[in-house]
N, C-alpha and C positions, 0 to 999 in steps of 0.2 A: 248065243245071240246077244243077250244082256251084256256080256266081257265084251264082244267086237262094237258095239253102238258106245260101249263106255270111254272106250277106247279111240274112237274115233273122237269121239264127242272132246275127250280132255286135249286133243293135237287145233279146237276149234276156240277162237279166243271168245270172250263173254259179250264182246262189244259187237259180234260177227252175230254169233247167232240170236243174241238181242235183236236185232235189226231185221232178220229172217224172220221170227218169229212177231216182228210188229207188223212188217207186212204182209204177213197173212190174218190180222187183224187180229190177233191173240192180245190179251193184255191181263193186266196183276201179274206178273212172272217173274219182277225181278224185286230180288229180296233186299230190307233197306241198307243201305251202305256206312250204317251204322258197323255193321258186322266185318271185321278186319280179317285179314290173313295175318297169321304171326308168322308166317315168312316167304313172302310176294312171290317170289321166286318158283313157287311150288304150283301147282294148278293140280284141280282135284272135279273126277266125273265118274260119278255110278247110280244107280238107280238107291232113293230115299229109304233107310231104315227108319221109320218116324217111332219118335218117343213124347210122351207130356205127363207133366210133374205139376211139382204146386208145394207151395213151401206149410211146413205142419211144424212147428214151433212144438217143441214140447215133449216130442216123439223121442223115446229113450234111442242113446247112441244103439245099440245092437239091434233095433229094428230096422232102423233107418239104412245100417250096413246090410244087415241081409236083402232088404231089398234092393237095394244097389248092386248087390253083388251079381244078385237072380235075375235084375235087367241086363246086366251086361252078358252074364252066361246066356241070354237069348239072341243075341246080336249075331247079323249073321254076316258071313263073308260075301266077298267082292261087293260090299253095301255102302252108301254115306250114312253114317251118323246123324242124322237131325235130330234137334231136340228143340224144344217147346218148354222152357220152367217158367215160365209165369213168374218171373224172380229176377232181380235184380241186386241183391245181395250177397249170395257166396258164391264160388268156382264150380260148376259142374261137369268138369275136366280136368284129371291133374296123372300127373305120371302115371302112378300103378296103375289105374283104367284102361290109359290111354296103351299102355304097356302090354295088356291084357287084349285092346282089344286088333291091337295092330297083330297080336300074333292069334288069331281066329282072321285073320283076313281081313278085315275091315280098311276099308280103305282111307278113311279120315272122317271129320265130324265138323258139324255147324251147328254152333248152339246158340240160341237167342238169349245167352247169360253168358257166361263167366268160365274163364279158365286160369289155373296155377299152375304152379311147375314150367313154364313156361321155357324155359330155359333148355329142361328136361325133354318136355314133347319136341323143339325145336333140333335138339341131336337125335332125337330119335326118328325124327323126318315123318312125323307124323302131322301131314295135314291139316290143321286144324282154324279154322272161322269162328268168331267170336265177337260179343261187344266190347266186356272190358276184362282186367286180371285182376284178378284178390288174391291172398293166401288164407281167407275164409275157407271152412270144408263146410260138406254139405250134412254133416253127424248133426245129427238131434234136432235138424231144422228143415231137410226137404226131403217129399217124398213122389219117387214115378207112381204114375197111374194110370199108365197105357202106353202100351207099343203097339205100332202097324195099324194106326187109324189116323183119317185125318186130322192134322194140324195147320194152324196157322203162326205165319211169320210178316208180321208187319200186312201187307196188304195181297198175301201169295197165300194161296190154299196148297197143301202140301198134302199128295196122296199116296200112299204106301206105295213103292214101285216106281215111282215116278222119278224121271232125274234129275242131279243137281250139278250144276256147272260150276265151279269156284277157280278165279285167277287173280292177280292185283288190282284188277277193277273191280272184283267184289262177285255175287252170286246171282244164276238162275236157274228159275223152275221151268223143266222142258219135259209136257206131259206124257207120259208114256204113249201113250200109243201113238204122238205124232213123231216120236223120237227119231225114228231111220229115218223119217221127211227132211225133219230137220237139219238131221248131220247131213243127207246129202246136199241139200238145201246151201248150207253153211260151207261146204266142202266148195260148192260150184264157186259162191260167193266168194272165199279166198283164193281161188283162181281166177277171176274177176282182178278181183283188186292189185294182185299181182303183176298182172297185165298193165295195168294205170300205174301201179308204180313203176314200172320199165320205163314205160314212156316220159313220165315227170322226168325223171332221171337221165331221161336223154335228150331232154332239151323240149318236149313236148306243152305249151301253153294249158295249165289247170282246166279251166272251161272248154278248148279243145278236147281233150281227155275226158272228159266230161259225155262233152258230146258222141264220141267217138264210141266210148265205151259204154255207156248210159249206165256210169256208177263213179263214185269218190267217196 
């Protein structure tokens, strides 16, 4: 059920079901657009693995890895990666993770920090949303402190399970339980607009179209 709505969901672009989801009067949902795709081209939809961190100065390097290591071995397939560091200073993504977590199924990640290897994830077509890139690690200096609970990202509440939509316009949160409203919702909609585009296209007056179809 979750693989067919995700699935659906990722064929729906971000600017479509934004628009669905404002009309039925929903709001905080769309995540800030600070957060980039490292490569546009790619679009990314499953239901939220949520992680949150916080940076601990001081933490010998072998603690800092084990616990990094023991979040990622909790990561579960067909998931998105979200993460919450409260951090603004090192990469909390870089190859071997992202390496690790592509091959448990994971389907990509969105972090409200930082990613390296850049380069790396980008051949390995691993999804990935982000603010900025360092080649900062996270050893000796940040540590998770919770998975599968609520987070927050800029002005969007983020709940275990819930999905996340990422394409070159950037990211939303689409609540679980209204998620099959929406993809159908979104689905009707770009058969809508489809329609108006035909008509533009064949000589049909904007406002005409407009009116005809009651959508642009």
């Amino acid at each position: 059920m979750e693989e067919d709505i995700a699935n659906r969901l990722k064929r729906c672009p971000t600017a479509v079901v934004h628009d669905v989801m404002l009309a039925r009067g929903l709001r905080d949902f769309t995540l800030p657009h600070e957060l980039r795709p490292i490569m546009p081209d790619e679009s990314l939809a499953g239901p939220a693995f949520t992680v949150e961190g916080s940076p601990a100065p001081g933490t010998d390097a072998d603690t800092t890895l084990l616990a990094w290591t023991w979040l990622l071995s909790q990561s579960k397939p067909a998931h998105v990666w979200v993460l919450q560091p409260h951090d603004r200073t090192v990469a909390h993504m870089g190859e071997l993770s992202a390496q690790t977590l592509k091959s448990k199924g994971v389907l990509g990640c969105v972090l409200d920090g930082g990613a390296r290897d850049v380069a790396a994830l980008r051949a390995m077509r691993f999804p990935t949303w982000c603010r900025y890139f360092t080649p900062r690690d996270i050893v000796a200096y940040w540590m998770p402190k919770a998975i599968e609970q609520d987070i927050r990202i800029g002005d969007v509440i983020i709940n275990p399970g819930d999905y996340i939509l990422g394409d070159c316009d950037g990211l939303v949160r689409v609540p679980s339980g209204l998620a099959k409203e929406i993809v159908v919702a979104a689905e009707q909609t770009m058969t809508s607009e489809n329609r108006v585009r035909s008509a533009i296209l064949n000589g049909m007056d904007p406002q005409e179209a407009y009116r005809t179809f009651g959508k642009f």
